[in-house]
FIDOPA-375679 format. One record per residue (C-alpha): residue number from 1; residue in three letters; x, y, z. Coordinates in steps of 0.2 Angstrom, whole numbers. Example, Ala and Ser with C-alpha at 12.3 -4.5 7.8 and 13.67 -1.06 7.14 Angstrom:
! residues 2
{site 1; Ala; {62; -22; 39}}
{site 2; Ser; {68; -5; 36}}
//
This chain:
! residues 429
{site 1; Unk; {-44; -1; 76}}
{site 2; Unk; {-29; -5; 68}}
{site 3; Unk; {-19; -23; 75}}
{site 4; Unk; {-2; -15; 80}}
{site 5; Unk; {12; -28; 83}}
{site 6; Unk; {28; -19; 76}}
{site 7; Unk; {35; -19; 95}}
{site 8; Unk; {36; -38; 95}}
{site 9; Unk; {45; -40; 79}}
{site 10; Unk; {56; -26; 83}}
{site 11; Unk; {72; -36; 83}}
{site 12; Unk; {71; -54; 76}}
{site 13; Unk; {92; -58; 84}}
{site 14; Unk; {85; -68; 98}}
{site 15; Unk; {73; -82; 102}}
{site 16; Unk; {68; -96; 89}}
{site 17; Unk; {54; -84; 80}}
{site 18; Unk; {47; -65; 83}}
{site 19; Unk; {31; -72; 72}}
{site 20; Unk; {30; -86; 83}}
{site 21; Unk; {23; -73; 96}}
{site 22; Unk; {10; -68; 86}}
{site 23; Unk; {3; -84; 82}}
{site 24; Unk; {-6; -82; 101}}
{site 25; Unk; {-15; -66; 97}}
{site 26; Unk; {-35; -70; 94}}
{site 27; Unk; {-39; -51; 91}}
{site 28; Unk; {-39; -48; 71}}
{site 29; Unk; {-33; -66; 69}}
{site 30; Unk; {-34; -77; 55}}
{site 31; Unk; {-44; -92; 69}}
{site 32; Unk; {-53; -78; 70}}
{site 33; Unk; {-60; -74; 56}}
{site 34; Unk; {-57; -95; 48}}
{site 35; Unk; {-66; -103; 63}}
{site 36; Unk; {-83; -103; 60}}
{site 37; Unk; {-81; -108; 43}}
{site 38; Unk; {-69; -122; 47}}
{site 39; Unk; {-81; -129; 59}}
{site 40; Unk; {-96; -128; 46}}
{site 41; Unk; {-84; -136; 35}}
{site 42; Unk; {-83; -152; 46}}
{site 43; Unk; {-101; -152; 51}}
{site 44; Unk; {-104; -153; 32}}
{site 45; Unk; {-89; -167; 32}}
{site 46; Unk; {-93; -178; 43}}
{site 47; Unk; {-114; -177; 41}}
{site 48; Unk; {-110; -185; 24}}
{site 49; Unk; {-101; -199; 30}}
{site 50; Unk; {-112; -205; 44}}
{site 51; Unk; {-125; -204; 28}}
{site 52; Unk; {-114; -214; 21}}
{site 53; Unk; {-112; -225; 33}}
{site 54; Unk; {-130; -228; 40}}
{site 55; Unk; {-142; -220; 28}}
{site 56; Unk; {-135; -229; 13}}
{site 57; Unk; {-137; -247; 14}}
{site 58; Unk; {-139; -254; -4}}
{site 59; Unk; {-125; -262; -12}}
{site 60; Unk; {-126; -253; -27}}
{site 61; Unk; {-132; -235; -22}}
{site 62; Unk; {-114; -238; -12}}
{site 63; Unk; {-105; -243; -25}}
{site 64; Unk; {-112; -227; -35}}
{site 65; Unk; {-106; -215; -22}}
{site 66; Unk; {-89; -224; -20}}
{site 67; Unk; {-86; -219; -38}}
{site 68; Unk; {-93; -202; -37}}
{site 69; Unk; {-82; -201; -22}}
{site 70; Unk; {-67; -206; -35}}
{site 71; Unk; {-71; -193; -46}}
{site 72; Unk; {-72; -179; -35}}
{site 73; Unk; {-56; -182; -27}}
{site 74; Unk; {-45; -184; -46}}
{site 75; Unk; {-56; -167; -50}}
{site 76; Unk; {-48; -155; -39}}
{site 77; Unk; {-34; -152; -46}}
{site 78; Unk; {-45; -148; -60}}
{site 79; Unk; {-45; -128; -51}}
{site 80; Unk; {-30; -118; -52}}
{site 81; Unk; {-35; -112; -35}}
{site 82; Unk; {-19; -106; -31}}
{site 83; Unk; {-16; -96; -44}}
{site 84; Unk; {-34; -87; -43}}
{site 85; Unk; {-31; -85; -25}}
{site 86; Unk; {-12; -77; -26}}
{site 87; Unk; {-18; -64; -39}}
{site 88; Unk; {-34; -60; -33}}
{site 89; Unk; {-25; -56; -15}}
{site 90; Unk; {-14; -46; -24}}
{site 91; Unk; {-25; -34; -33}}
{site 92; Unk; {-34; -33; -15}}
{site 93; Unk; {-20; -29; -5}}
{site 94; Unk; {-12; -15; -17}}
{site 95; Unk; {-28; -7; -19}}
{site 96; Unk; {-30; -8; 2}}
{site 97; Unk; {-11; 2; -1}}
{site 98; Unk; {-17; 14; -11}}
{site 99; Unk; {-32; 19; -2}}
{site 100; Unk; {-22; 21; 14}}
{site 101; Unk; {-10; 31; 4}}
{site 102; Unk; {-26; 43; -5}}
{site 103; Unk; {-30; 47; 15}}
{site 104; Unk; {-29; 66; 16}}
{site 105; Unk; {-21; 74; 29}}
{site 106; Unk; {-23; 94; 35}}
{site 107; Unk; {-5; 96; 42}}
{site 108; Unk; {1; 106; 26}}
{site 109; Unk; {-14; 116; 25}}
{site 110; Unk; {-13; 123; 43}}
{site 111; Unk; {6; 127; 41}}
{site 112; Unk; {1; 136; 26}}
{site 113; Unk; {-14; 143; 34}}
{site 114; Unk; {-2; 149; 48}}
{site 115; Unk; {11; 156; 39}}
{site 116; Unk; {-2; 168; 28}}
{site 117; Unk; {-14; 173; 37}}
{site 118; Unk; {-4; 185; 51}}
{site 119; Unk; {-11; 192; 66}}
{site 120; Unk; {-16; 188; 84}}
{site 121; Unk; {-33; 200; 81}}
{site 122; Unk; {-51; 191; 83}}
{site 123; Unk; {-55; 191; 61}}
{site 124; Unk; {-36; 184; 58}}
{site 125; Unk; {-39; 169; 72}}
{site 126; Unk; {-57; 166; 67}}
{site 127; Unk; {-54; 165; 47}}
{site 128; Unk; {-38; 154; 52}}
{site 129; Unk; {-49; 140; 64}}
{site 130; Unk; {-64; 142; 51}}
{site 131; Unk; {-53; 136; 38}}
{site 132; Unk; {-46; 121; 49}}
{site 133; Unk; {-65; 116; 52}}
{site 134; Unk; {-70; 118; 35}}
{site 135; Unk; {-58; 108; 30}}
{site 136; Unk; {-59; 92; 42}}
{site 137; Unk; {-79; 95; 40}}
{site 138; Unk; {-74; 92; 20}}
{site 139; Unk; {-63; 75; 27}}
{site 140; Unk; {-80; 71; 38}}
{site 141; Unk; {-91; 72; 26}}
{site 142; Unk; {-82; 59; 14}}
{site 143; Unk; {-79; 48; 27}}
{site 144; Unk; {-100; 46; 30}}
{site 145; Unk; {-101; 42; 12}}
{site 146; Unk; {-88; 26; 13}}
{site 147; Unk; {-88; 20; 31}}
{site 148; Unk; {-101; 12; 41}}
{site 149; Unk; {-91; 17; 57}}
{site 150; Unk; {-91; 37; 55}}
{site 151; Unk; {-110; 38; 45}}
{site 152; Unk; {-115; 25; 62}}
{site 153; Unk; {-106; 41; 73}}
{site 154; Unk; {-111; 57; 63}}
{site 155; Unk; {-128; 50; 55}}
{site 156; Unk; {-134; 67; 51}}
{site 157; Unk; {-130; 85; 47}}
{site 158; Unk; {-139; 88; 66}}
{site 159; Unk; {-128; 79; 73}}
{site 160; Unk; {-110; 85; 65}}
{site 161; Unk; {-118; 103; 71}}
{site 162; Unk; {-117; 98; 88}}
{site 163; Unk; {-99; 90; 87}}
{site 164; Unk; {-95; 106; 81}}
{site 165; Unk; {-90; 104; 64}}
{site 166; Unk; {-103; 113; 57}}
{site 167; Unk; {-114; 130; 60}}
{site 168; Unk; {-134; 130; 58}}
{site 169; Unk; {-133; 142; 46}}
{site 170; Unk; {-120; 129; 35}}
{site 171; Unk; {-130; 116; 40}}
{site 172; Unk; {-145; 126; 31}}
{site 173; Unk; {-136; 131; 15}}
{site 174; Unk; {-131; 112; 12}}
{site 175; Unk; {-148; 110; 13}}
{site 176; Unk; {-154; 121; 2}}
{site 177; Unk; {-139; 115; -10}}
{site 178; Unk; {-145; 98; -8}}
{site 179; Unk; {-163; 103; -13}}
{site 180; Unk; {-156; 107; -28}}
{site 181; Unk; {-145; 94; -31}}
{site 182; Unk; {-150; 78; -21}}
{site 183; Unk; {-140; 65; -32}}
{site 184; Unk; {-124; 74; -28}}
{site 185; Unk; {-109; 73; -14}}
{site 186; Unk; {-106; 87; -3}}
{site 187; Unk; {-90; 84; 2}}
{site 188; Unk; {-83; 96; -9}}
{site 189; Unk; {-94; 111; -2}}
{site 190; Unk; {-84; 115; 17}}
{site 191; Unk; {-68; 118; 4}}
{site 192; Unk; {-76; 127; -8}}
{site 193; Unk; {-80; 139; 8}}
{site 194; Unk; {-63; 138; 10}}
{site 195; Unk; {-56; 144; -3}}
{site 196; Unk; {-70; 160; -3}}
{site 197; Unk; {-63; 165; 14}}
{site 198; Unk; {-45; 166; 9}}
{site 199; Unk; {-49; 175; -7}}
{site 200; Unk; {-61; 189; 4}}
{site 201; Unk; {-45; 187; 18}}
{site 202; Unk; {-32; 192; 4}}
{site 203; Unk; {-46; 206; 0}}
{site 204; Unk; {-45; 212; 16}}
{site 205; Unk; {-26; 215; 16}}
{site 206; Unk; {-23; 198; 27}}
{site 207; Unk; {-16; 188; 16}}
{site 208; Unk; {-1; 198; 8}}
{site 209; Unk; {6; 196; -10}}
{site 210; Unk; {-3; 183; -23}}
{site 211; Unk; {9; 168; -19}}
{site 212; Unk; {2; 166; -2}}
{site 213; Unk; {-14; 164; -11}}
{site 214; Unk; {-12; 153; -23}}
{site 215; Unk; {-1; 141; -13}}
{site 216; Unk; {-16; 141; 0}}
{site 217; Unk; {-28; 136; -13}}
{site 218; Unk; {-17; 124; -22}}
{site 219; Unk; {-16; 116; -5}}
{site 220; Unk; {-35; 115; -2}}
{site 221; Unk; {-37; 110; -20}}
{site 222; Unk; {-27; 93; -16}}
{site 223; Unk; {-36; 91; -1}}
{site 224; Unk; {-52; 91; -12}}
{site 225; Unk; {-43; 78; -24}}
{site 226; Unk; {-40; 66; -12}}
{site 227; Unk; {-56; 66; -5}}
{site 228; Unk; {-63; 62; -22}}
{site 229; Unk; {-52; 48; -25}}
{site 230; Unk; {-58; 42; -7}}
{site 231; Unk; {-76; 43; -14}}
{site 232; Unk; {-71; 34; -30}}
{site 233; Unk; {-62; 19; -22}}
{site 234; Unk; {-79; 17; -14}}
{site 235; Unk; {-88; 19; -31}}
{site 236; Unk; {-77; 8; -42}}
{site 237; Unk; {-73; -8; -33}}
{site 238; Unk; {-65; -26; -40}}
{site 239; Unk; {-75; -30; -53}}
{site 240; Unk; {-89; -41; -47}}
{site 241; Unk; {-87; -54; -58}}
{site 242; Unk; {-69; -59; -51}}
{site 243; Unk; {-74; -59; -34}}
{site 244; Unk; {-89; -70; -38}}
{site 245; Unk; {-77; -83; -49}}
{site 246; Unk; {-64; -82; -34}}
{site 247; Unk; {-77; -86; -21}}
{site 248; Unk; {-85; -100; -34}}
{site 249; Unk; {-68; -108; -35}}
{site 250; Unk; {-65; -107; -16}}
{site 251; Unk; {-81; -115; -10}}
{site 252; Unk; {-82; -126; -26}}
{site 253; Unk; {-63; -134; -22}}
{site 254; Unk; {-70; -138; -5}}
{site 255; Unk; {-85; -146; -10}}
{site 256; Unk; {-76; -156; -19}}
{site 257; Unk; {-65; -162; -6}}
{site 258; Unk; {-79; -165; 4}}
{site 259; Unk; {-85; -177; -6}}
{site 260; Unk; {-70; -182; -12}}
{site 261; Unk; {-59; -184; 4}}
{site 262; Unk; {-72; -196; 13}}
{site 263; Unk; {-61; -211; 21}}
{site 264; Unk; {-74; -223; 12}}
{site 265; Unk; {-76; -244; 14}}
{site 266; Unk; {-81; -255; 0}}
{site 267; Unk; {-86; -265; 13}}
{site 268; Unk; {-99; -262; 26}}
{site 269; Unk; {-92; -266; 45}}
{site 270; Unk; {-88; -248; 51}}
{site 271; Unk; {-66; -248; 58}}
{site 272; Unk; {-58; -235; 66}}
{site 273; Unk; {-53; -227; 48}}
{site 274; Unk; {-67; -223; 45}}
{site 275; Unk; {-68; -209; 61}}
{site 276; Unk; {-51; -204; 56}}
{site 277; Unk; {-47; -183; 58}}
{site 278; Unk; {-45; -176; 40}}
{site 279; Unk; {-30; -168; 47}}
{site 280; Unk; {-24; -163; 28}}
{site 281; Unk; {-42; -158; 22}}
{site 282; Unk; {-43; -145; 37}}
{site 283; Unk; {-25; -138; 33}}
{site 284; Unk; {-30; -133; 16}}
{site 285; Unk; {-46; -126; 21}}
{site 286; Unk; {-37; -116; 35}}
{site 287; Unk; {-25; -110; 21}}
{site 288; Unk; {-35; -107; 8}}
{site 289; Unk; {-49; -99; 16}}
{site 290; Unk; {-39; -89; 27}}
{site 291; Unk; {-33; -81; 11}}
{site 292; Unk; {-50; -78; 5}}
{site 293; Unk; {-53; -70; 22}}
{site 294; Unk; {-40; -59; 21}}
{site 295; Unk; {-45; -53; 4}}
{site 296; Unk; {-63; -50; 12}}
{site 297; Unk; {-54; -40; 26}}
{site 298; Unk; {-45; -27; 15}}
{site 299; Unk; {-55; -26; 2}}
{site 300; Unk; {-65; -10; 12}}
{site 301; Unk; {-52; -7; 24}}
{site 302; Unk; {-67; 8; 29}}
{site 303; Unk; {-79; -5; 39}}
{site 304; Unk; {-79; -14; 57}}
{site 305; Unk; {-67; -27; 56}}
{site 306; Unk; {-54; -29; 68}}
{site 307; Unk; {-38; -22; 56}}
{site 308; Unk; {-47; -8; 46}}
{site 309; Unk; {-39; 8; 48}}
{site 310; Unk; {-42; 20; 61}}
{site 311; Unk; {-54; 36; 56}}
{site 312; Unk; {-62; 40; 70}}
{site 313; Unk; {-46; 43; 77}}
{site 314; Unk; {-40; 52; 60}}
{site 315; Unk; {-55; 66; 63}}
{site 316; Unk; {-53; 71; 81}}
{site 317; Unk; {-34; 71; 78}}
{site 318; Unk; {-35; 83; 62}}
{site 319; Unk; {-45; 93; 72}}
{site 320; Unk; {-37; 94; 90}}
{site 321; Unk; {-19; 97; 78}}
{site 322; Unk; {-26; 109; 64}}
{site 323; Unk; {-32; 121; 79}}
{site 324; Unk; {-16; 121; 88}}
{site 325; Unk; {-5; 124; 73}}
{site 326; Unk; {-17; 140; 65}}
{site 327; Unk; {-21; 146; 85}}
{site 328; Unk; {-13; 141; 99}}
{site 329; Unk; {6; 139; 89}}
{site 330; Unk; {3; 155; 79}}
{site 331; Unk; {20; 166; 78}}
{site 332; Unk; {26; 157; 93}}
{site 333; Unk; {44; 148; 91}}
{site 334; Unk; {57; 143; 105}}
{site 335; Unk; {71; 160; 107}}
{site 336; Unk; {87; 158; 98}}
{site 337; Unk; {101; 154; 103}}
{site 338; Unk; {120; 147; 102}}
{site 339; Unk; {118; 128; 101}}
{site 340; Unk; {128; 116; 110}}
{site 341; Unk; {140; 115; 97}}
{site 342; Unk; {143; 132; 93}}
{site 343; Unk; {163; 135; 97}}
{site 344; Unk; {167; 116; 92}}
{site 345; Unk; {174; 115; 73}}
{site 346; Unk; {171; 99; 73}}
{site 347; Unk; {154; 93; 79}}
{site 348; Unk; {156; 76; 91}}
{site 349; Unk; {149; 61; 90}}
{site 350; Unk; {133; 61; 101}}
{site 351; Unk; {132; 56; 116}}
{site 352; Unk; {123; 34; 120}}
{site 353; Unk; {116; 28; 133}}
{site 354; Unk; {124; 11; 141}}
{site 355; Unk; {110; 1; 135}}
{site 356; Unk; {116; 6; 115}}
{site 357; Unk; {134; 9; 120}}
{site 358; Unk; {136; -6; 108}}
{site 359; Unk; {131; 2; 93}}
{site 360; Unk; {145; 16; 94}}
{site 361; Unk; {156; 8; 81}}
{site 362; Unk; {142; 6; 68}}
{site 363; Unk; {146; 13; 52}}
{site 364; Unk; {142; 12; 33}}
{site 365; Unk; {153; 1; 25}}
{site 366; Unk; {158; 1; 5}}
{site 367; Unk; {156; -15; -4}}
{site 368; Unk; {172; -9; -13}}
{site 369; Unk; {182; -8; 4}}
{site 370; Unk; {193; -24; 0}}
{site 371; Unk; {200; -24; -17}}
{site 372; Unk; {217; -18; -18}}
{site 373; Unk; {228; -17; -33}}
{site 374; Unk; {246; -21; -35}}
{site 375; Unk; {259; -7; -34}}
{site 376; Unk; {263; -10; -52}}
{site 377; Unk; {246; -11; -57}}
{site 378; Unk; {241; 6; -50}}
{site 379; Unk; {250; 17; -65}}
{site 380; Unk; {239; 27; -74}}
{site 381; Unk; {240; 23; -94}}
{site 382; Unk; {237; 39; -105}}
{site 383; Unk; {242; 31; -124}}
{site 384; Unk; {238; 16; -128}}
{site 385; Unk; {234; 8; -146}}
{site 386; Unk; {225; -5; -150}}
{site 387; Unk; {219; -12; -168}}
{site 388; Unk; {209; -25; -172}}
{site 389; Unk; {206; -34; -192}}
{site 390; Unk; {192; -21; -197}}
{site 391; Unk; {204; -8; -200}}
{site 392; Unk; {204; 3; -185}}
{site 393; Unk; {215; 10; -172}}
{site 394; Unk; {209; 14; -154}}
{site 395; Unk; {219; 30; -146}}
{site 396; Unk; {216; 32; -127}}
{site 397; Unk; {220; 53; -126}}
{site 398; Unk; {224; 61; -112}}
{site 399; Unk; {205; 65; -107}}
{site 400; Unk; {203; 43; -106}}
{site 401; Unk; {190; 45; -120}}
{site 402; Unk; {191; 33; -134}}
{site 403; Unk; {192; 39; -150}}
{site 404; Unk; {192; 28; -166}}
{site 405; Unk; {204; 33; -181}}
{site 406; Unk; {202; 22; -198}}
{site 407; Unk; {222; 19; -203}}
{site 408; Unk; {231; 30; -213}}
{site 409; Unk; {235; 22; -230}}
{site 410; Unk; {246; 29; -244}}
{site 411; Unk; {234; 35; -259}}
{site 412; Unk; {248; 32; -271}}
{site 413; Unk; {256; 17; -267}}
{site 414; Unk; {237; 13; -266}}
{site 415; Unk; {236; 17; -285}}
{site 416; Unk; {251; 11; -291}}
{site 417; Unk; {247; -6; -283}}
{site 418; Unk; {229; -7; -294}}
{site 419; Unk; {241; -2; -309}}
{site 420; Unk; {249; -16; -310}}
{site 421; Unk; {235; -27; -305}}
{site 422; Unk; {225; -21; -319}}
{site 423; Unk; {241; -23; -331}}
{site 424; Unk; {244; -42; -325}}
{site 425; Unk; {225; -47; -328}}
{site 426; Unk; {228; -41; -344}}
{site 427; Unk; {244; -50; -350}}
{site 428; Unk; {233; -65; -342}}
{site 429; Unk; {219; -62; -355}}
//
């Protein structure tokens, strides 16, 4: 189930830190998830220095570990690790976004269902809720192809026929489809039904007009889409090869430190440094690790962990809403009537409560709200030339557009003037 904690960072105004609440939760935590890790880590850490320390006793077997010591810890910068982590978590998290966004929902489809098929008869009610069930029998169906926690609930077709989703005599023709086809998806079968019953409702004069029809199907059809793109994201995942080199670097930067960090003595008498926390060391495991954990956590955000999303709660809520709209809501709206603000031409501001009295005054401000011009400055200018050395005049008209005009010259003044150029060069000559 999804970790909710919008109510503690509600409003951020008061105290020295909404987040700082949330650093005592345990339930979809980062300790949580870091812990066992971390604590691996200084198993790991400090097993190698009392090694060290009492397993090694030859001067130059300690001298040789000293320098390998030396090595690994100028070597880890060597992994942009950083860098890997940031864009790796990146592509995790917007493709966790975009599967979260590809979730279909039934809402449209029963409003539409609602508002086509009329009547309060037995045939016009049944074909209504048979198309609801289809359809969240279709949302069902793909989710026991990509989450361990509704194939762990609805394991078989058996078992979706006694939740109620599904007849025996559905259950048999999946069957027999599935004899068929085995290396195919069904998911795609309860809307294909669908779209059958609508087309033999419009046959049956219960669907009017075409429109109705096609804007059912196009509904369903986008139902059917979304569902498949479900089943894709759990086909097409991260290519394996950058998940293994950003796991490699993770676990290879750490080994390095290790080896690298040890608080190591030329000498052999054992101090007090040499038991010293590696405070620093378990920061940046926490940090760097945690990121890689949290990549690991959305990366199917269909499984068990603490923050993936909630489906089970998705599939009985489609169902118990889909019903109501199609059956229990059908042709049924409140009476009509004059609203409180019917003989006021100008409707109030409404009412608050003393507790948001203090919001009363908020409004929208411009940006623009302080600048004010000089009263001389305010006059409109409707001709105004400008000209610049390449020869041409800008006219502001009336409309404010600006158009440009060459200059006017005089062709024979123009002529004249090359005349008596031409004649001087020549008396030159």
């Amino acid at each position: 189930m999804t970790v909710i904690y919008s109510r503690e960072v509600s409003t951020s105004s008061r105290g020295i830190g909404k987040f700082l609440k949330l650093l005592f939760r345990w339930r979809g935590s980062i300790y949580k998830i870091v812990w066992f890790n971390l604590f691996l880590y200084l198993v790991v850490y400090y097993g190698l220095k009392l090694l060290f320390m009492y397993g090694v006793t030859d001067l130059t077997q300690r001298n040789t570990i000293i320098k390998l010591s030396t090595y690994f810890s100028k070597s880890e910068d060597v992994i942009p690790l950083s860098f890997v982590l940031g864009f790796f978590v990146n592509v995790v998290y917007t493709r966790w976004w975009s599967q979260f966004c590809t979730i279909p929902e039934p809402d449209g489809i029963a409003l539409q269902v609602s508002a086509t098929v009329i009547g309060n008869e037995d045939m016009p009610r049944m074909i209504r809720r048979t198309i609801m069930r289809y359809v969240v029998l279709s949302f069902t169906m793909t989710l026991t192809m990509i989450s361990p926690r509704i194939k762990k609930r609805f394991p078989t077709y058996e078992h979706l026929v006694e939740a109620g989703l599904l007849t025996d005599d559905e259950k048999k023709l999946i069957e027999e489809f599935q004899d068929c086809q085995p290396k195919y998806a069904m998911y795609w079968l309860p809307i294909s039904w669908a779209v059958n019953l609508a087309v033999e409702a419009k046959s049956e004069k219960l669907i009017e007009g075409e429109i109705g029809l096609e804007d059912l199907v196009g509904q369903l059809n986008k139902f059917r889409e979304k569902c498949k793109m479900l089943t894709y994201y759990d086909w097409v995942c991260i290519p394996l090869v950058y998940t293994q080199l950003v796991t490699f670097a993770v676990y290879l930067y750490f080994l390095f430190t290790i080896i690298g960090e040890q608080f190591i003595e030329e000498s052999s008498n054992i101090n007090s440094r040499s038991f010293m926390f590696p405070f620093m060391n378990c920061l940046k495991f926490f940090f760097y690790m945690g990121w890689l954990k949290v990549a690991e956590s959305m990366i199917n955000p269909f499984g068990e962990d603490d923050d993936d999303f909630d489906i089970n709660w998705m599939i009985d809520r489609n169902l118990q809403v889909g019903y109501w709209i199609v059956d229990k809501n059908q042709n049924k709206c409140p009476r009509v009537t004059k609203d409180y603000h019917w003989d006021k031409p100008i409707v109030s501001q409404l009412p608050f409560t003393k507790e948001t009295a203090k919001y009363k005054c908020d409004h929208p401000v411009s940006s623009t709200r302080h600048i004010e011009l000089e009263k001389t400055r305010k006059k409109h200018i409707f001709n105004c030339c400008e000209s610049d050395e390449t020869g041409v005049e800008g006219t502001y008209g009336i409309l404010g557009k600006m158009q440009l005009i060459p200059k006017r010259h005089n062709s024979k003044a123009s002529l004249n003037k090359v005349t008596i150029d031409s004649t001087k060069n020549e008396d030159e000559d």
